[in-house]
C-alpha positions as CSV (number, residue, x, y, z in Angstrom):
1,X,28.4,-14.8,-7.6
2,X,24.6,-15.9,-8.6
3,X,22.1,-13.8,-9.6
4,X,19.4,-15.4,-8.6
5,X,16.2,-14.8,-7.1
6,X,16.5,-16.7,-3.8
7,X,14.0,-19.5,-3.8
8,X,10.7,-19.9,-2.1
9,X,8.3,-23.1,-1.6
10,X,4.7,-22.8,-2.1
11,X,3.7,-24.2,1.1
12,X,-0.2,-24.6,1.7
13,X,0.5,-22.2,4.5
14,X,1.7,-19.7,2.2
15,X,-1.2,-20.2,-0.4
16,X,-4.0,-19.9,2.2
17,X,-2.6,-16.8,3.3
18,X,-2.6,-15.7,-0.2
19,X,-6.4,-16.7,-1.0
20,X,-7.5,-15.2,2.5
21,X,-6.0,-12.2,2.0
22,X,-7.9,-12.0,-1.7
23,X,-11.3,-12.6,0.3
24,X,-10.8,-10.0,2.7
25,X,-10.1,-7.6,-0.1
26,X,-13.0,-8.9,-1.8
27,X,-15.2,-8.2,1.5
28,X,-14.0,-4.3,1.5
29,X,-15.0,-4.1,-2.1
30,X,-18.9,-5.7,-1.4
31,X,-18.8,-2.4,1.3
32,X,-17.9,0.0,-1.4
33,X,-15.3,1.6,1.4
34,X,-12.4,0.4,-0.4
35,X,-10.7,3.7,-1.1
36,X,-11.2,5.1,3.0
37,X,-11.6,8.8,3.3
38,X,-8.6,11.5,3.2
39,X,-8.5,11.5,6.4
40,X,-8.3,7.2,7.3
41,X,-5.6,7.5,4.3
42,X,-3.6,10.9,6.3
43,X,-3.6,8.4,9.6
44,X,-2.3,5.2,7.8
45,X,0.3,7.2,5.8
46,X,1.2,8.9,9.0
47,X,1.4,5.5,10.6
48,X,3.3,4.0,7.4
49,X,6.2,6.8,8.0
50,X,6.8,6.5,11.8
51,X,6.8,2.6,12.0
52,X,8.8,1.9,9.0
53,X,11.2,4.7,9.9
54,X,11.3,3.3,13.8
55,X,12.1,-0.3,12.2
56,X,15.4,2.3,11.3
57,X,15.7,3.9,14.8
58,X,14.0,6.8,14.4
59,X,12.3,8.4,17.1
60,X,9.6,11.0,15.9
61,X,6.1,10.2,17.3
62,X,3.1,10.3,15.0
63,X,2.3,13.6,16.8
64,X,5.0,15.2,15.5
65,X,5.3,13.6,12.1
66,X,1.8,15.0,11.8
67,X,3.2,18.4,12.8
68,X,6.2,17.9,9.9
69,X,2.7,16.5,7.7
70,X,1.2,20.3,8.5
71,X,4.5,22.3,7.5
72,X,4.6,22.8,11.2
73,X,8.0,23.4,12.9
74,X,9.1,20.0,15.2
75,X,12.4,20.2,17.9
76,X,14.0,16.9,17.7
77,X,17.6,15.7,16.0
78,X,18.1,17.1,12.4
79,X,18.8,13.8,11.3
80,X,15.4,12.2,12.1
81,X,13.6,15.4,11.2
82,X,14.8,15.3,7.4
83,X,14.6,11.4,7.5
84,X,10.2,11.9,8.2
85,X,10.3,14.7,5.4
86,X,12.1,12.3,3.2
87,X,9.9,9.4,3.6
88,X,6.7,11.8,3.5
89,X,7.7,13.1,0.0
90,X,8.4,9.6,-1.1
91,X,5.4,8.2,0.0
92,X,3.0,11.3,-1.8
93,X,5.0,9.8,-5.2
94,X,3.9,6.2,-4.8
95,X,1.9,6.2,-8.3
96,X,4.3,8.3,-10.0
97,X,7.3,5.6,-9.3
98,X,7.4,2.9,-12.4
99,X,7.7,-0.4,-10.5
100,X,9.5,-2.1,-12.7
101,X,12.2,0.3,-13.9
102,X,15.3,0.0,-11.9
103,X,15.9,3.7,-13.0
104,X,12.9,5.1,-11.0
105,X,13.8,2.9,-7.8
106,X,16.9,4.7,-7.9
107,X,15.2,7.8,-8.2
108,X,12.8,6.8,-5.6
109,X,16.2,6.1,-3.3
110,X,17.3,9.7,-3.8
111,X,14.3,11.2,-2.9
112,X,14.1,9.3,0.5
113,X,17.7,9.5,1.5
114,X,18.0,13.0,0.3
115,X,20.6,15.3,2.5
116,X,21.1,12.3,4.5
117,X,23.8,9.9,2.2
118,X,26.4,11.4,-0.4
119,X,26.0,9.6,-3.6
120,X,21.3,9.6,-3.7
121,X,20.4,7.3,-6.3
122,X,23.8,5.3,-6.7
123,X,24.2,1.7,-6.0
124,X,27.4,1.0,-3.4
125,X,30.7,0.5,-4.4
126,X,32.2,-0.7,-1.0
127,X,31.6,-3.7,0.8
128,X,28.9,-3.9,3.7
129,X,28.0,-5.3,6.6
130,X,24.4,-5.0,8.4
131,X,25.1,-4.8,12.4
132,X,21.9,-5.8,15.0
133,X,23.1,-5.6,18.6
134,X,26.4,-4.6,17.9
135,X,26.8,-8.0,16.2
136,X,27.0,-8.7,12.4
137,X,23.7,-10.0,11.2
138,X,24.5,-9.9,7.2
139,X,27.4,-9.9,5.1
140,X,25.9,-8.5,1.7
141,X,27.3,-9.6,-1.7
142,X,30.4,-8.0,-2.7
143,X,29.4,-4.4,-4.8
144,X,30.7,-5.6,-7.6
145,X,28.1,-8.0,-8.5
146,X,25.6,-5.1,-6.8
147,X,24.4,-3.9,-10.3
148,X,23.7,-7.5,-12.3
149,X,22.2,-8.7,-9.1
150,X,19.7,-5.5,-9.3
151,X,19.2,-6.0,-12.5
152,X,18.3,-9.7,-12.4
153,X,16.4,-8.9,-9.6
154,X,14.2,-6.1,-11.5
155,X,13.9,-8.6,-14.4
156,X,11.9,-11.1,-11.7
157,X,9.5,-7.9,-11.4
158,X,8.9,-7.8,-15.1
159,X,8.6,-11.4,-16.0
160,X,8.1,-13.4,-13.1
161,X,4.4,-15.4,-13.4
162,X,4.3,-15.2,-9.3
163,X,1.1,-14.0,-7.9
164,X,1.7,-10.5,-7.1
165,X,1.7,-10.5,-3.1
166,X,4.3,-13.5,-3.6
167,X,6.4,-11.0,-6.1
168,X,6.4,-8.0,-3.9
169,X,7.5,-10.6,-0.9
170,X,10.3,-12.0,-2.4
171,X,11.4,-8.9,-4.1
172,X,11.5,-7.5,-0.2
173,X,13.7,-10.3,0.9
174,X,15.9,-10.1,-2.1
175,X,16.9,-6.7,-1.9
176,X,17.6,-7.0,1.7
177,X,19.9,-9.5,0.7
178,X,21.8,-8.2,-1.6
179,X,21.6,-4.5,0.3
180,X,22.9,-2.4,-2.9
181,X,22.9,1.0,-1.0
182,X,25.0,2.2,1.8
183,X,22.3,3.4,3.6
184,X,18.1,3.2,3.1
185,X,17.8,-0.6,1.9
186,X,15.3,-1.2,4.7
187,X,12.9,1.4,4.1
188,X,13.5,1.4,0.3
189,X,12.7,-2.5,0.6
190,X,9.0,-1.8,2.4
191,X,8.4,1.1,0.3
192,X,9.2,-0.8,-3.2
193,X,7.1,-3.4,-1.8
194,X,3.7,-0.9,-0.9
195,X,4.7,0.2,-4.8
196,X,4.2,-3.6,-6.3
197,X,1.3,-4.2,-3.6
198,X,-0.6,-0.8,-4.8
199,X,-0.5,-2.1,-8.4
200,X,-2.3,-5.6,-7.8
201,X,-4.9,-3.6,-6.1
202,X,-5.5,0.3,-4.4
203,X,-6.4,-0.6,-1.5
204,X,-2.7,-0.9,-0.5
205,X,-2.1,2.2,-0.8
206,X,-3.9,3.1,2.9
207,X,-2.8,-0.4,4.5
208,X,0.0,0.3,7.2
209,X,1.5,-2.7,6.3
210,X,5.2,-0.9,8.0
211,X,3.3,-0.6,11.7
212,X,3.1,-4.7,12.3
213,X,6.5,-5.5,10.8
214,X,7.5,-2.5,13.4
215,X,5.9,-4.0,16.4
216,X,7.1,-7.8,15.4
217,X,10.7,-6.4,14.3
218,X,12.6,-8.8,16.2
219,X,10.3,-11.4,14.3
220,X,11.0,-9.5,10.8
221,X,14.9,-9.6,11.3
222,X,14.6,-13.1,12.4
223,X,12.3,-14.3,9.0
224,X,15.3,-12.4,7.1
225,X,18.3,-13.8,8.7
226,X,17.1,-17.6,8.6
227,X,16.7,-16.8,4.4
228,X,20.0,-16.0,4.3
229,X,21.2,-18.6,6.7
230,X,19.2,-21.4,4.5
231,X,18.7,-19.8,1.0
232,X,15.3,-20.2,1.2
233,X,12.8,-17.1,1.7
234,X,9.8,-19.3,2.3
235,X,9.6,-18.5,6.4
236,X,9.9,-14.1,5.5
237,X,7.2,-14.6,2.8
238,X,5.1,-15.9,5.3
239,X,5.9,-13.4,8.0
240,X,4.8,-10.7,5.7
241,X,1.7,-12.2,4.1
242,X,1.0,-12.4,8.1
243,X,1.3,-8.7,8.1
244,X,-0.4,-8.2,5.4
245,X,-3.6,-10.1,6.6
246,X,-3.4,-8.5,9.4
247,X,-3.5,-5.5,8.3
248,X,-6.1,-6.2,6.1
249,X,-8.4,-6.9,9.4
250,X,-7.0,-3.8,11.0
251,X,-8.0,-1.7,8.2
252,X,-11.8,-3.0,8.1
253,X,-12.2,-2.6,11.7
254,X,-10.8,1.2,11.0
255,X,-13.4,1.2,8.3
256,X,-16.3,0.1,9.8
257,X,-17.3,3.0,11.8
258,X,-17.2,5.4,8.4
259,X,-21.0,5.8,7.0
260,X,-21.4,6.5,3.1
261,X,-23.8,9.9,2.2
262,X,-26.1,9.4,0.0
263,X,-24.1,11.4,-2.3
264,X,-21.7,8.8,-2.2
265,X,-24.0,6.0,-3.0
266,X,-25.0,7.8,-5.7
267,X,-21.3,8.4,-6.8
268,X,-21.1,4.6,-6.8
269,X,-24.4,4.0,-8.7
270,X,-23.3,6.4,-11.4
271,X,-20.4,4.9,-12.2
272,X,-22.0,1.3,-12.5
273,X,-25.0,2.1,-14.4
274,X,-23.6,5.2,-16.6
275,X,-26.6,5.5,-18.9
276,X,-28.4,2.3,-18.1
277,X,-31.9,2.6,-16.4
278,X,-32.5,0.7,-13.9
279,X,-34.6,-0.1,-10.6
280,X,-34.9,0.3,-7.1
281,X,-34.1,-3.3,-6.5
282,X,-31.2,-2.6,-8.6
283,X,-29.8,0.4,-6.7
284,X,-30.4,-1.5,-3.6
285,X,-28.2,-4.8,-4.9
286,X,-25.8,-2.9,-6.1
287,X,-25.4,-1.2,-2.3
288,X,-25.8,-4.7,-0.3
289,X,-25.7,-3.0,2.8
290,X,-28.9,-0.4,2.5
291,X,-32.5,-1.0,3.4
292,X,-35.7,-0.2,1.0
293,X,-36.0,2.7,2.7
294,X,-32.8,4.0,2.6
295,X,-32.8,3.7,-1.6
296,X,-35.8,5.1,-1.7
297,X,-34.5,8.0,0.2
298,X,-31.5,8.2,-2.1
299,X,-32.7,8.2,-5.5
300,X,-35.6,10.7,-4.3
301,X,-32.7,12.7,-3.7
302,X,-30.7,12.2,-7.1
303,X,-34.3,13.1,-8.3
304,X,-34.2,16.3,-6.3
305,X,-31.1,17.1,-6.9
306,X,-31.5,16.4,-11.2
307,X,-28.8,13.9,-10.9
308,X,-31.4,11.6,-12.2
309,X,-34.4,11.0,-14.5
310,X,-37.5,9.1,-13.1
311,X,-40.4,7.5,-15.0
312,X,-42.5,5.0,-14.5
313,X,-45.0,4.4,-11.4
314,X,-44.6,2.7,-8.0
315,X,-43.4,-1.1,-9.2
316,X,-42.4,0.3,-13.0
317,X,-40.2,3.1,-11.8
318,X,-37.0,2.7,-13.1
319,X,-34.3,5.9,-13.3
320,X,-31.6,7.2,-15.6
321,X,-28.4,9.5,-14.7
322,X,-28.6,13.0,-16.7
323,X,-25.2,13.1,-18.2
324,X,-26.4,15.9,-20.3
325,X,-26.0,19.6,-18.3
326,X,-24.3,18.4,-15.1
327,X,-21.1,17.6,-13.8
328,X,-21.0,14.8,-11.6
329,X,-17.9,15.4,-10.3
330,X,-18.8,17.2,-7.2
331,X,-21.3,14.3,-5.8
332,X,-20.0,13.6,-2.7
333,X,-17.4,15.8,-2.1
334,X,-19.8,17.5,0.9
């Protein structure tokens, strides 16, 4: 059997998607709220776990995956209980997992299928069949060729000149269609695929990418089973490049109702000047969003506050950070 990557055409449908989504993350970066707070990042993560473990069947709520979350004690099946714990633990280990080592994707595998499958971390050695509606919907590849399809598919990841929302796409599909464990290819398909997203940039890491596939599953298994009927992802790529748009426009609209401190803006300033002096009018085009006043206000306050150094008068002002007998690191952590 082959071990190739199943192919996909670069339709201008799919290359839009891909330039619109790199302008919407370009928007979130001009608002300097591209990493959201802890607590926009606990909501998505929460909202990551219940939808891609409801693609599965589970039936937790967010209120009680919140509970699980909290170390709080939830009544519901075992099963489903350990399933949320799973995924949770997985999820808090998304930058420690090497995205292109097939050895920590199968370490990834036994920390979400954990008490739940004999065998965590181990590819299948028994034929498989994936049923939807009591009915078959795919016949993977015999197990046999499991482990050189993996492999082949792992050395896509690594050499593969595909932009990387394309890579993480097809490296979705793929290992959906090859299914190389008995049990967990689904979730370990979406969570391999946050992985290779958080890489090309961070703000994937607090997009609930999972929740939209969930609510357009019927759509998702759909996209999947016509690239296995036809050998040709190009229709899933462009169902989850959907999702991932929008997303993208569900996570600004979730965004813009959070306010940046002035200890924040100054965060941000710190870290783009370091040393260099510079102006008001430089503060303020750095942080598109503020008025005059506002800056003023700010750097009065770094000035307060001997964050900064001031000298100069009215138009000739210009201010320095004091990287001398402070550390920085608690700006904006009130």
């Amino acid at each position: 059997m082959s071990a190739r990557i199943t192919p996909c055409r670069m339709t201008s449908r799919i290359i839009q998607a891909v330039a619109n989504i790199a302008k919407n993350i370009g928007r979130l970066e001009g608002t300097h709220l591209i990493q959201p707070d802890l607590r926009l990042r606990r909501k998505t993560r929460i909202q990551t776990v219940q939808a891609s473990l409801g693609i599965e069947g589970n039936t937790l709520t967010q209120g009680q995956i919140t509970a699980l979350l909290d170390n709080k004690r939830v009544i519901g099946p075992q099963k489903e209980i350990t399933e949320v714990k799973n995924a949770l633990a997985a999820y808090q280990q998304l930058a420690e997992f090497k995205i292109f080592s097939m050895n920590s994707f199968l370490k990834a595998h036994a920390v979400m299928m954990n008490g739940l499958v004999g065998h965590l971390g181990s590819f299948r050695h028994s034929p498989i069949g994936v049923l939807r509606e009591n009915k078959i919907f795919h016949t993977a590849p015999d197990w046999e060729y499991v482990e050189s399809m993996m492999q082949a598919l792992f050395r896509y990841l690594g050499e593969s000149e595909d932009h990387p929302l394309i890579k993480s796409s097809r490296f979705h599909f793929q290992l959906e269609h090859i299914h190389p464990f008995l049990d967990g290819n689904g979730r370990m398909g979406r969570l391999w695929q946050t992985c290779l997203l958080m890489q090309y940039h961070p703000v994937f890491e607090s997009l609930p990418v999972e929740r939209l596939i969930y609510k357009n599953r019927h759509e998702y298994y759909r996209a999947l089973a016509k690239g296995d009927d036809t050998g040709d992802c190009t229709e899933f790529i462009t169902f989850i490049l959907d999702q991932i748009a929008l997303s993208l426009t569900s996570l600004t609209e979730d965004m813009r109702g959070i306010t940046l401190t002035a200890e924040k803006r100054l965060e941000i300033a710190r870290k783009a000047f370091a040393e260099k002096r510079f102006s008001r009018k430089d503060y303020q085009k750095l942080l598109k969003t503020i008025s005059t006043a506002t800056a003023s206000r700010d750097l009065n306050k770094g000035v307060s506050l001997d964050l900064l150094a001031r000298t100069g008068d009215k138009r000739t002002t210009v201010y320095r950070f004091r990287f001398d007998n402070h550390d920085l690191g608690y700006i904006g952590a009130s």
